[in-house]
ZAVEXGU-259796 format. One record per residue (C-alpha): residue number from 1; residue in three letters; x, y, z. Coordinates in nm, 3 decimals, padded with zeros to 5 digits. Each point is the difference from the previous one (the first is absolute). Last residue first. Layout:
BEGIN
+------+------+---------+---------+---------+
: resi : resn :      c1 :      c2 :      c3 :
+------+------+---------+---------+---------+
:  NUM :  ala :       X :       Y :       Z :
...
+------+------+---------+---------+---------+
//
This chain:
BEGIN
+------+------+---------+---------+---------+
: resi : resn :      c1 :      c2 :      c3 :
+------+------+---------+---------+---------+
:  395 :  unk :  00.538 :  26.177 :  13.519 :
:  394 :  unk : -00.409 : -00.018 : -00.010 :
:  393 :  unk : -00.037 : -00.167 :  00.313 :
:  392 :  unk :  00.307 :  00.132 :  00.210 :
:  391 :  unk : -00.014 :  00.404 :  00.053 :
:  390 :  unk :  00.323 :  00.081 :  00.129 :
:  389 :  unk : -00.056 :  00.395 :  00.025 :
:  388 :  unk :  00.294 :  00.023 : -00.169 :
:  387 :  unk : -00.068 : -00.272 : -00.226 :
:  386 :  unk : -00.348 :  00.161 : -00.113 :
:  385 :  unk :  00.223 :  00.350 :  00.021 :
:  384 :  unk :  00.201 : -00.128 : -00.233 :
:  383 :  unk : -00.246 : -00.104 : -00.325 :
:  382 :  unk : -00.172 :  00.307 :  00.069 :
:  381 :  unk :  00.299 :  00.219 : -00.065 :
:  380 :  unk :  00.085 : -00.209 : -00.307 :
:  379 :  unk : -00.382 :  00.003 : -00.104 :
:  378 :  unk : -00.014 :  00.420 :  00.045 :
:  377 :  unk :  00.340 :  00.003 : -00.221 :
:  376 :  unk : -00.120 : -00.192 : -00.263 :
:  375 :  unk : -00.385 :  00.167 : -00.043 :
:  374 :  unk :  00.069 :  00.175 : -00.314 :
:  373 :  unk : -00.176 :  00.175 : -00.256 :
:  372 :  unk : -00.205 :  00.016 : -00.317 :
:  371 :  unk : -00.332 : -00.089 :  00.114 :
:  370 :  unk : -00.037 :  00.060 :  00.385 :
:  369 :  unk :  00.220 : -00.207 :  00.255 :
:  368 :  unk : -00.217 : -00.282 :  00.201 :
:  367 :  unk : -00.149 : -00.135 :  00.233 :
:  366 :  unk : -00.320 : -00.219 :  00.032 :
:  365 :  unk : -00.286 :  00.070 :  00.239 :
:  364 :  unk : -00.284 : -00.309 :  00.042 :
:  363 :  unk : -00.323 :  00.038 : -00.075 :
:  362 :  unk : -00.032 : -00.316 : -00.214 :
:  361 :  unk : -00.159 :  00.108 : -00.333 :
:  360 :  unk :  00.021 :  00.382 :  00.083 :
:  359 :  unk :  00.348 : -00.028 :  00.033 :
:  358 :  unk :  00.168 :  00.318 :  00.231 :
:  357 :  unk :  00.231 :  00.184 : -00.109 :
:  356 :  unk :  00.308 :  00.121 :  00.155 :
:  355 :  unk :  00.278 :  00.255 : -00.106 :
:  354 :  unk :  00.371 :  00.063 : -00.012 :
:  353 :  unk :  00.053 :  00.331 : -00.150 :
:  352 :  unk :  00.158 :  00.121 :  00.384 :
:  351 :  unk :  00.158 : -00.307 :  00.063 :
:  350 :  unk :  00.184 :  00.016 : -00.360 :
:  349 :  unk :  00.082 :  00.385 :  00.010 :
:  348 :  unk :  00.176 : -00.027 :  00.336 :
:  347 :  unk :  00.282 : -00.288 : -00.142 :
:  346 :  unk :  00.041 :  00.226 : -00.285 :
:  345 :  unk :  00.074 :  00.310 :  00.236 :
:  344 :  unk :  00.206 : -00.191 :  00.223 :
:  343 :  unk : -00.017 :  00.030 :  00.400 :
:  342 :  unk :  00.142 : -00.322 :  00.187 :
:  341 :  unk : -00.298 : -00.168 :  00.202 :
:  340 :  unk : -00.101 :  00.045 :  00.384 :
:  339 :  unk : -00.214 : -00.264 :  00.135 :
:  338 :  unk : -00.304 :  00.005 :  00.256 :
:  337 :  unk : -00.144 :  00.322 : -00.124 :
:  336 :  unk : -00.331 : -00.114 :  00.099 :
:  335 :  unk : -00.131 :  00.076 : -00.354 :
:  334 :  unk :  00.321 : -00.112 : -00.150 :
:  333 :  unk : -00.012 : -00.365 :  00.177 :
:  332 :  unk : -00.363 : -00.036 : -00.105 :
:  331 :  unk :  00.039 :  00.072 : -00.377 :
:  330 :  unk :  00.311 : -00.257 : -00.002 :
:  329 :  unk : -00.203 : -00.294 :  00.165 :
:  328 :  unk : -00.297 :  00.123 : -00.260 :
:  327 :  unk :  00.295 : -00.053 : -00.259 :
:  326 :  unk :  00.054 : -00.370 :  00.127 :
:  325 :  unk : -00.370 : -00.060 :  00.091 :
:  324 :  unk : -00.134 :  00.094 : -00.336 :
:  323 :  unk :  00.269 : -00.203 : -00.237 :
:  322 :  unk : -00.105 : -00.305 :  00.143 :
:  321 :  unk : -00.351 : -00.097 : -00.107 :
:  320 :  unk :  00.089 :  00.111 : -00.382 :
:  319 :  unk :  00.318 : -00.153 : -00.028 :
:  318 :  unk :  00.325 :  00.091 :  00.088 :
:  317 :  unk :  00.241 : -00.275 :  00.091 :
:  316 :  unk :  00.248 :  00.068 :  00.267 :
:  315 :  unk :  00.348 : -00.249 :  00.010 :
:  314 :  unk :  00.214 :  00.061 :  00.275 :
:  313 :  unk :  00.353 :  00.015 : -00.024 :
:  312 :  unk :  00.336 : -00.036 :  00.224 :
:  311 :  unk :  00.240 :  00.006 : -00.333 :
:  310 :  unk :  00.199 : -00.386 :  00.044 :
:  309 :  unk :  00.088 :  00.059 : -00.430 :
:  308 :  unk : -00.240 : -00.285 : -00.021 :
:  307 :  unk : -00.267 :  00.225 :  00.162 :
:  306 :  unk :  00.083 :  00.320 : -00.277 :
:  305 :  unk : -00.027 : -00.260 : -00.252 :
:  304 :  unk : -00.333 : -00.093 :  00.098 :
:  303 :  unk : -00.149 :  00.350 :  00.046 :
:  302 :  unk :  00.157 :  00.120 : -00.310 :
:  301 :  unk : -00.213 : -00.303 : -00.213 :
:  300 :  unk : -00.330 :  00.053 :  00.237 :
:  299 :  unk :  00.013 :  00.398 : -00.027 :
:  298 :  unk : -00.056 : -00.028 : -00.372 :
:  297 :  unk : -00.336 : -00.030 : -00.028 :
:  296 :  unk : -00.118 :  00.050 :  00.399 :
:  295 :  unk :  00.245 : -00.068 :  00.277 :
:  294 :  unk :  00.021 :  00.307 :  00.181 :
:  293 :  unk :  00.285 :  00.007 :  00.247 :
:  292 :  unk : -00.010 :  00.078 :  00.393 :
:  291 :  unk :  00.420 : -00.039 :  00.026 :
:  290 :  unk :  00.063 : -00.101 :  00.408 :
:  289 :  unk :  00.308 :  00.005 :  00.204 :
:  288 :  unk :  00.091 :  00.285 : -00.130 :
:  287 :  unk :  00.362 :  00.056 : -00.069 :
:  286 :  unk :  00.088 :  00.421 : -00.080 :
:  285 :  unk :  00.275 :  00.005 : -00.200 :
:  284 :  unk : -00.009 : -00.345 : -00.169 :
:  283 :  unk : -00.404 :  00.034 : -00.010 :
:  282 :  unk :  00.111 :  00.271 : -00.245 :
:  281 :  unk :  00.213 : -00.219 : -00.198 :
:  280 :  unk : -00.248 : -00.234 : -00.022 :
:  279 :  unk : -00.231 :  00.214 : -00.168 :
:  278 :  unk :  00.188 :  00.113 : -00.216 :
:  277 :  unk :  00.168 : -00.315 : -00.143 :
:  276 :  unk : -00.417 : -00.180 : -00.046 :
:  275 :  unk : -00.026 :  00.338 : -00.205 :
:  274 :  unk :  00.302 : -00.093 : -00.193 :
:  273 :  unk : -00.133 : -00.375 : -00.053 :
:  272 :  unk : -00.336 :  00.194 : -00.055 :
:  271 :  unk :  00.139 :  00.199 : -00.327 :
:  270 :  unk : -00.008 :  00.379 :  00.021 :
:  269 :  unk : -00.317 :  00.204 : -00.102 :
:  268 :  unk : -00.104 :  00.098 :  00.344 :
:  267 :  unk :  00.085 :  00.174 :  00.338 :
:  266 :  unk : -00.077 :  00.061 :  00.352 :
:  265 :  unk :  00.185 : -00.004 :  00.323 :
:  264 :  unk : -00.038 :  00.059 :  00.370 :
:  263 :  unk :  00.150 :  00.026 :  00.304 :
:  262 :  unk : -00.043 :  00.037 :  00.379 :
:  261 :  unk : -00.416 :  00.019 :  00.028 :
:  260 :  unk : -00.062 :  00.054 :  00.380 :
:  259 :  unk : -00.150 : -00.186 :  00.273 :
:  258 :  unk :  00.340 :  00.053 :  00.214 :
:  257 :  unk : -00.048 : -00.388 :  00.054 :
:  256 :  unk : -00.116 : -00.160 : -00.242 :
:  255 :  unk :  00.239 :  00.171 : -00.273 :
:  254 :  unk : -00.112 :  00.037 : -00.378 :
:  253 :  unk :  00.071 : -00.040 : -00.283 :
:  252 :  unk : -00.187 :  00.047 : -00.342 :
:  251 :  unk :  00.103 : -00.112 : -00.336 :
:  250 :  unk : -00.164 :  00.082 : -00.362 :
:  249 :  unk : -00.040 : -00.133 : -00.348 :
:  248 :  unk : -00.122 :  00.209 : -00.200 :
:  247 :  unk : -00.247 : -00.024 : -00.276 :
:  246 :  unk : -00.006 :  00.031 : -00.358 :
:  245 :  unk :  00.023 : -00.348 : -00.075 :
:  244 :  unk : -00.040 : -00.158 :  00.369 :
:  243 :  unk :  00.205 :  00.112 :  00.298 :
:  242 :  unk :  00.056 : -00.183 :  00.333 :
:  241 :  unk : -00.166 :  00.117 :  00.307 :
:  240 :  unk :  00.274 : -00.115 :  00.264 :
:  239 :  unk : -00.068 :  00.066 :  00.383 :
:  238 :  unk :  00.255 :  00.030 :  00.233 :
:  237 :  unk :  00.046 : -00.108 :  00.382 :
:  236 :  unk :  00.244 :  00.108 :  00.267 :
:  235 :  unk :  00.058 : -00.064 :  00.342 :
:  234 :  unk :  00.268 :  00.173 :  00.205 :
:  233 :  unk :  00.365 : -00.128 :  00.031 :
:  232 :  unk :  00.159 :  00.301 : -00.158 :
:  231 :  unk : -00.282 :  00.284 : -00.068 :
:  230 :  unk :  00.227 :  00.284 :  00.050 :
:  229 :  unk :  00.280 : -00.198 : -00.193 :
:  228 :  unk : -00.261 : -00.071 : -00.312 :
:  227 :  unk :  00.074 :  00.389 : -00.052 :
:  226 :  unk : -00.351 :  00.186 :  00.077 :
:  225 :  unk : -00.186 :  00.295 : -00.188 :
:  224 :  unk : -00.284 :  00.116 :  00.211 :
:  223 :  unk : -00.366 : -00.104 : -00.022 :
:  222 :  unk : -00.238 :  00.291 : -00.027 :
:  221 :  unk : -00.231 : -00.085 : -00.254 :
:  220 :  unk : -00.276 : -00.101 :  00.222 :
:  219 :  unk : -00.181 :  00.326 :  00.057 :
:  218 :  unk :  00.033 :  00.062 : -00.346 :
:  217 :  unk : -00.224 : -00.283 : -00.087 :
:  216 :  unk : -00.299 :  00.049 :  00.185 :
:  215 :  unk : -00.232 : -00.188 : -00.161 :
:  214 :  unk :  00.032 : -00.311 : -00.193 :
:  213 :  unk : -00.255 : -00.179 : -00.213 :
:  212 :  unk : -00.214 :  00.315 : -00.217 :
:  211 :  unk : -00.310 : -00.092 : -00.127 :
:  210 :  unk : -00.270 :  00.099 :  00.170 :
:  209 :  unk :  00.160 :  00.335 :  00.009 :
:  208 :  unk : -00.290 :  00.229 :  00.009 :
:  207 :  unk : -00.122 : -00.306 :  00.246 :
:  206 :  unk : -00.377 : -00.071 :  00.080 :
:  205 :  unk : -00.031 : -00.083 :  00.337 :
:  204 :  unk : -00.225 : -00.369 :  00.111 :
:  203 :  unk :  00.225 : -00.064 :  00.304 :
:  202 :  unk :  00.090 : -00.328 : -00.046 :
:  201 :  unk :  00.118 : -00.021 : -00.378 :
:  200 :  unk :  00.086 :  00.336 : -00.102 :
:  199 :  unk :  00.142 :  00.127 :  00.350 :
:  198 :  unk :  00.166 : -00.361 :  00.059 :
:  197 :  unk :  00.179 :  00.065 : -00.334 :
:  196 :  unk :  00.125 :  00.343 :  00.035 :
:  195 :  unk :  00.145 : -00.106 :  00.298 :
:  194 :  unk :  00.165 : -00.288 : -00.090 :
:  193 :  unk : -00.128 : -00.304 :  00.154 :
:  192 :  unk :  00.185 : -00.190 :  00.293 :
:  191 :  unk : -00.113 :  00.152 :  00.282 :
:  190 :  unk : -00.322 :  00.171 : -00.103 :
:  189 :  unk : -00.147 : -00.323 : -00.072 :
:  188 :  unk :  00.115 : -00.167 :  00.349 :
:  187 :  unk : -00.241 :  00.297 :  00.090 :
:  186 :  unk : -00.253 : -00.106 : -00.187 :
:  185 :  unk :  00.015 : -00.350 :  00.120 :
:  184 :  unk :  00.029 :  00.101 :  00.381 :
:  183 :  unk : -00.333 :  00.211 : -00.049 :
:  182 :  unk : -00.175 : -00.386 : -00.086 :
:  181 :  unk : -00.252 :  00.048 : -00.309 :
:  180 :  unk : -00.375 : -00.059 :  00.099 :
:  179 :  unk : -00.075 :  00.317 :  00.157 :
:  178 :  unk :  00.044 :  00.135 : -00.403 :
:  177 :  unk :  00.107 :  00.341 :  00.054 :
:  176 :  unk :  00.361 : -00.031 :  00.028 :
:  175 :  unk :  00.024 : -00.083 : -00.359 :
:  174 :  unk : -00.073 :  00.341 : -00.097 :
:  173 :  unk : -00.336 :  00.149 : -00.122 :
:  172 :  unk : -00.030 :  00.309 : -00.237 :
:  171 :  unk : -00.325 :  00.066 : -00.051 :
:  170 :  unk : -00.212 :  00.178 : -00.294 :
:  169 :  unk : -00.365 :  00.086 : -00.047 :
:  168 :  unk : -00.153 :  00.098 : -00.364 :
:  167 :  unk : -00.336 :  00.061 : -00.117 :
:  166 :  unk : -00.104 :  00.265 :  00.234 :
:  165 :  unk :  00.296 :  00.197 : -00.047 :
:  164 :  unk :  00.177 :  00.217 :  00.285 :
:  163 :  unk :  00.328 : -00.054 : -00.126 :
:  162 :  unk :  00.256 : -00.305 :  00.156 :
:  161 :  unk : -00.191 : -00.252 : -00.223 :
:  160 :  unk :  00.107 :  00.190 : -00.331 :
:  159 :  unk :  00.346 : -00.012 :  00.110 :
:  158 :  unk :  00.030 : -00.435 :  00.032 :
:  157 :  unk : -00.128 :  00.021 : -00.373 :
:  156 :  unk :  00.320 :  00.241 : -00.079 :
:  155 :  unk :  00.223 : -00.277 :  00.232 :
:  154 :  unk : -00.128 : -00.315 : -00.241 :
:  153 :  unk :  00.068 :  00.215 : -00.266 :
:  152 :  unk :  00.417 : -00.007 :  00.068 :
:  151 :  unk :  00.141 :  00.177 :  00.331 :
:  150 :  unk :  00.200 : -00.302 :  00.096 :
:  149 :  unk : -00.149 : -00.355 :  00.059 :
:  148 :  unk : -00.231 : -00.003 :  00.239 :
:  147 :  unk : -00.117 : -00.297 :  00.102 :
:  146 :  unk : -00.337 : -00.085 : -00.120 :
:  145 :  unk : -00.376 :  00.001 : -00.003 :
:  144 :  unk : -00.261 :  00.218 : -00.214 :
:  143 :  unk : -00.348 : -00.064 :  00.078 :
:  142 :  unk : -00.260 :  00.032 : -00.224 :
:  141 :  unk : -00.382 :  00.089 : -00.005 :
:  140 :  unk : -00.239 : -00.025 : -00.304 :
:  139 :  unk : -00.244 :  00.244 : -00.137 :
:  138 :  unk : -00.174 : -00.311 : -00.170 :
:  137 :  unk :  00.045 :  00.158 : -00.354 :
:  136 :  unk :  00.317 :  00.181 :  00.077 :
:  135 :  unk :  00.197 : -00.228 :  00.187 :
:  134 :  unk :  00.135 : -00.231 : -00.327 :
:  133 :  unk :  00.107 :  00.370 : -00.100 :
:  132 :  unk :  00.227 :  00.044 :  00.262 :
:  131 :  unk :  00.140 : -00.375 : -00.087 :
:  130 :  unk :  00.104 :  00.033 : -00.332 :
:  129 :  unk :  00.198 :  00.348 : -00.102 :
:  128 :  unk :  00.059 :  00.138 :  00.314 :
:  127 :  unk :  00.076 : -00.231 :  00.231 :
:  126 :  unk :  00.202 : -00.256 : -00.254 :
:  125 :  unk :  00.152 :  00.267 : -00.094 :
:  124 :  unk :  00.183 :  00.118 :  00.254 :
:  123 :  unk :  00.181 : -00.309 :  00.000 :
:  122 :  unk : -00.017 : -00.238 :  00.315 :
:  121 :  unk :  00.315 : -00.009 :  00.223 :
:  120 :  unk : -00.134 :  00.242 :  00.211 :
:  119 :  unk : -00.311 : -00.164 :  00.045 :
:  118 :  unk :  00.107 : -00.310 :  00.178 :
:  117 :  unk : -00.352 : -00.123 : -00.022 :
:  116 :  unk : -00.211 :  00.193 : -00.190 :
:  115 :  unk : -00.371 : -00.028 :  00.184 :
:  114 :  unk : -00.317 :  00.016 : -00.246 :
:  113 :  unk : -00.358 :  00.021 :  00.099 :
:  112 :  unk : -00.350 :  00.008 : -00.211 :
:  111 :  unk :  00.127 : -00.065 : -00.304 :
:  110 :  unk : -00.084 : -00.018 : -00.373 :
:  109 :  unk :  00.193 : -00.177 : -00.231 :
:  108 :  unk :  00.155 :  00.115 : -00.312 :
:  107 :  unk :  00.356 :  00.121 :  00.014 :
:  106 :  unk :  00.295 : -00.216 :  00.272 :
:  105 :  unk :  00.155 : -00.182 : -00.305 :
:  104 :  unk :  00.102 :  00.342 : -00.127 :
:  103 :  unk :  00.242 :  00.056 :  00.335 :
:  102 :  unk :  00.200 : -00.272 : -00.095 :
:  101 :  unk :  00.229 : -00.062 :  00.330 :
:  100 :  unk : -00.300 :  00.101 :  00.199 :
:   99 :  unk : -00.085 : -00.374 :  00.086 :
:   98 :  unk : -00.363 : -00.106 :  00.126 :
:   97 :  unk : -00.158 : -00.195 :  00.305 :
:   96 :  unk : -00.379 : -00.007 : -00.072 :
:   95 :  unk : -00.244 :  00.003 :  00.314 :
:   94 :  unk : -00.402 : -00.122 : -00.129 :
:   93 :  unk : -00.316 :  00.102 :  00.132 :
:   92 :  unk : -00.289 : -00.254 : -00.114 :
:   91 :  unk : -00.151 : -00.020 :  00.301 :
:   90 :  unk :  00.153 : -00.357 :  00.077 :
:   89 :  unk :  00.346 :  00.162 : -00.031 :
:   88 :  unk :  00.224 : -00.010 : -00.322 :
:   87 :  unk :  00.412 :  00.023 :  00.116 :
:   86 :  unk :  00.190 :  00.018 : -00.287 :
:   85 :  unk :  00.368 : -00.085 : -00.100 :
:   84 :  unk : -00.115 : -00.098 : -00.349 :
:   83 :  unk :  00.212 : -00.338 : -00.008 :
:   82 :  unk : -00.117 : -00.017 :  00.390 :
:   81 :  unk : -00.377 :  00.034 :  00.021 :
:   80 :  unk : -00.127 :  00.009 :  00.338 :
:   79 :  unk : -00.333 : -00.037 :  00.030 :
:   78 :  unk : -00.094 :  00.173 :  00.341 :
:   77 :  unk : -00.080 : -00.263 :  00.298 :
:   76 :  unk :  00.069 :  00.252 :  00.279 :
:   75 :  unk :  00.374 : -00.167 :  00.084 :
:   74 :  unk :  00.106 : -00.092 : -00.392 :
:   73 :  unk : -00.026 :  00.350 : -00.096 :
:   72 :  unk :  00.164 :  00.117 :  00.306 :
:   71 :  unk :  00.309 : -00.221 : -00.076 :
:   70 :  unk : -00.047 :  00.079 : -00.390 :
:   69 :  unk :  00.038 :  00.395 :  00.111 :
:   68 :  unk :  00.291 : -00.063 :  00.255 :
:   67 :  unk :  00.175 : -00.138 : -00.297 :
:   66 :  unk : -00.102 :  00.212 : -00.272 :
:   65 :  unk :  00.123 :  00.337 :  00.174 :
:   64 :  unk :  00.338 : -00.069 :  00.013 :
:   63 :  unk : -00.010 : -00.283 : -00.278 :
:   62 :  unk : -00.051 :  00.347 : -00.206 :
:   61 :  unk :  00.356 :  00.101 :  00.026 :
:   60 :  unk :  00.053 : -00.287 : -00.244 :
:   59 :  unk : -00.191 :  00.138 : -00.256 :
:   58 :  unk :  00.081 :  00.358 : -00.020 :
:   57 :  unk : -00.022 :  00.347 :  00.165 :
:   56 :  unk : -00.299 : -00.156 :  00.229 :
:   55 :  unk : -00.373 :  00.019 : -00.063 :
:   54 :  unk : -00.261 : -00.117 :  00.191 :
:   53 :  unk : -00.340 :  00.113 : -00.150 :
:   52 :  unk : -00.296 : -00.034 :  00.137 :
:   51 :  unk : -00.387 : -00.095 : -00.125 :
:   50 :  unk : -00.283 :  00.089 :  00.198 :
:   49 :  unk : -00.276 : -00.236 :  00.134 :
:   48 :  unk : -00.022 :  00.145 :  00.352 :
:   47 :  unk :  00.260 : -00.349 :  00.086 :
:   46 :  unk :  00.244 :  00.178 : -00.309 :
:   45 :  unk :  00.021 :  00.297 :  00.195 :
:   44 :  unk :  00.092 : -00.136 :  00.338 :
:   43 :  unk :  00.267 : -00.255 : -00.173 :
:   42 :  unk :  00.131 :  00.307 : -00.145 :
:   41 :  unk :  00.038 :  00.149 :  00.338 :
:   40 :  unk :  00.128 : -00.276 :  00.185 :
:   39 :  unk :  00.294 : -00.025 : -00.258 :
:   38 :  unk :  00.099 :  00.336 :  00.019 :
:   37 :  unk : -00.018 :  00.020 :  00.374 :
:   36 :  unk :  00.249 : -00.341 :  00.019 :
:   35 :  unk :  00.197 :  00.128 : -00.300 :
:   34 :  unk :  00.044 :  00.342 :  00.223 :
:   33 :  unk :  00.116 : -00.174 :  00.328 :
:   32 :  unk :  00.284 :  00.244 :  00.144 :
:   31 :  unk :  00.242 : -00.331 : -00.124 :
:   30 :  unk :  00.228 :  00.256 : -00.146 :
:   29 :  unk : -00.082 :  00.381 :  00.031 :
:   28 :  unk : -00.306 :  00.128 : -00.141 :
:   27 :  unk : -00.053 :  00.311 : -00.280 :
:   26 :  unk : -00.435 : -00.064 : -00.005 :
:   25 :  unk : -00.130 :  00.240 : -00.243 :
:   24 :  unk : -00.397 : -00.022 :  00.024 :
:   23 :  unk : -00.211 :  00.100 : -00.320 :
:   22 :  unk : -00.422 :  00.008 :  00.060 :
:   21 :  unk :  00.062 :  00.144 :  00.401 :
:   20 :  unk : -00.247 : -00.171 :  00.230 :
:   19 :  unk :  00.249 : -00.114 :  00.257 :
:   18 :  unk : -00.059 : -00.306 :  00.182 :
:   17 :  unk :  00.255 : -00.222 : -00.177 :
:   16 :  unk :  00.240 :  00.211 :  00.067 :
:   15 :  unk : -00.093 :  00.064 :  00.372 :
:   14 :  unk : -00.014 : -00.353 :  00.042 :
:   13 :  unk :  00.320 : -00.097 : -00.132 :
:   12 :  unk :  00.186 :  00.183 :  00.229 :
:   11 :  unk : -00.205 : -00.122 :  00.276 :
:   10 :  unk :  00.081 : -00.349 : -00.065 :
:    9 :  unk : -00.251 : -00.176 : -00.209 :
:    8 :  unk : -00.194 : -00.282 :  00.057 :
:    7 :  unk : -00.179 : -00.089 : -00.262 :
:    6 :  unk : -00.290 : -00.257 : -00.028 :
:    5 :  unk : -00.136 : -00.005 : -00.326 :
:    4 :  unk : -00.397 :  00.032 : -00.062 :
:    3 :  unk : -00.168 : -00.189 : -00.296 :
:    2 :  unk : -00.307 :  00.163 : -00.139 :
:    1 :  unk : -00.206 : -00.203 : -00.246 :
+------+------+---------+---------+---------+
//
């Protein structure tokens, strides 16, 4: 028994799905509509009688293919069987939604068509060591769709599709593609993402650099020294990062109006009633009318005596959903060179080492210094320009 599925694809899609190539590379942009293809195409297999493969760099990644699969399922009268995550048609075609975060479990079964989801956060491995081989015996197709991510495997597989191969096709498809997605969106997008990001993300490129937060840094240390008489009755804001162990604790300040960092300081292994004294005594000189201060571990206790002492502070808690829009706020501002910051060697060497990755669980980017150094100074600097640029819901 033959069961037809009605697709509609948008012309994107169509051309993918129409190509006769055995291996097709699919680098898409956000929302371009590659779990939709993926998922009509297994279901397409599976109603010829063939068994699919959807498989995703781990189990909870999978729900992105697994729901619209069960929905489907459900729709054309498939059994759907949900502790297996399988679809089984009436022609005895079956759709299997797998994990690649233990490659060995993929070995043994034969297959007819396989799509990695999310490929480039799937290990090498699991491609070449279990699921090329499930191909051989059927002389199986698969589709590989992600983001890119960098120039890691999932990039060398893109290559082979560029060549003149028979086997192998590749695209690159940005967000803008898909008719469906509003051009207002994508440009709202390019507004308030950092570059690097919104070329990763929405337009499909694969990044030397994938990994690097702020760009052009030079061009933005240029502010000049200042006396806090030049900036006498203008608004200023700071940022406190305070220091942990082996870290530093660091201050920021800057002035709203001349959109300039005025003064800075950074230090560590003194006690935190002295540190508390430092601080304040710099916000003596210079009075902001507003002290951006993260609260986490041991930020709470200063942060509370710093408010009974009548101190003008904010409390920021870093946690994993807002850490990314405070130092994408400070990526943004040095890419359009919106703010000029005080030139320090030490200072430079954090924002340049600073670096993003991007969970393969959730998709989302977290920040963060690499193993072994410091991110103080980029937080502090963060920390103020979030006041500066009087940002209210997270403050």
């Amino acid at each position: 028994m033959t069961i037809t599925i009605k697709a509609h694809p948008h012309p994107g899609q169509g051309m993918v799905q129409q190509h006769p190539a055995r291996f097709r590379v699919l680098a898409a942009g956000r929302r371009w509509g590659k779990t939709r293809l993926g998922v009509n195409e297994c279901l397409d297999i599976a109603s010829m009688g063939g068994r699919a493969w959807w498989v995703a760099p781990n189990y909870k990644m999978g729900e992105v293919g697994w729901r619209p699969l069960r929905r489907m399922g459900n729709k054309i009268g498939a059994e759907v069987r949900r502790a297996d995550r399988q679809i089984v048609l009436p022609g005895g075609g079956d759709v299997t939604v797998r994990s690649a975060d233990k490659p060995d479990t993929l070995r043994g079964e034969g297959l007819d068509f396989v799509v990695l989801d999310e490929c480039a956060f799937i290990a090498e491995d699991a491609w070449i060591e279990a699921l090329r081989p499930a191909l051989s015996d059927r002389l199986g197709r698969a589709m590989f769709i992600s983001t890119p991510k960098g120039r890691n495997w999932f990039w060398r597989m893109w290559q082979r599709g560029l060549d003149d191969q028979n086997e192998w096709m590749s695209w690159r498809l940005p967000t803008s593609d898909n008719p469906y997605i509003e051009a207002s969106e994508i440009e709202a997008a390019r507004d308030t993402l950092p570059e690097l990001t919104f070329e990763q993300e929405y337009l499909a490129e694969f990044l030397e650099n994938a990994g690097t937060v702020f760009r052009n840094i030079s061009a933005n240390m240029i502010a000049p020294g200042a006396s806090p008489e030049q900036h006498e009755g203008h608004n200023i804001v700071a940022g406190v990062d305070w220091g942990r162990q082996q870290d530093f604790t660091t201050i920021s300040l800057g002035c709203v109006d001349c959109k300039c960092e005025i003064a800075k300081d950074r230090f560590n292994k003194i006690d935190y009633i002295f540190q508390r004294g430092r601080l304040i005594a710099l916000c003596d000189q210079w009075k902001p009318s507003a002290i951006n201060i993260e609260v986490n571990s041991i930020g709470w206790p200063n942060f509370e005596m710093l408010q009974r002492e009548g101190m003008p502070v904010y409390a920021f808690e870093t946690t994993g959903s807002s850490k990314p829009p405070l130092i994408e706020n400070l990526a943004l501002s040095m890419e359009k060179t919106e703010f000029a910051f005080l030139d320090d060697p030490i200072w430079t060497a954090e924002l340049e080492a600073y670096e993003r990755q991007v969970s393969p669980t959730t998709g989302r980017s977290a920040y963060s210094a690499p193993q072994g150094m410091h991110d103080d100074t980029v937080m502090a600097r963060a920390l103020m320009l979030w006041q500066a640029n009087n940002i209210p819901w997270l403050i």
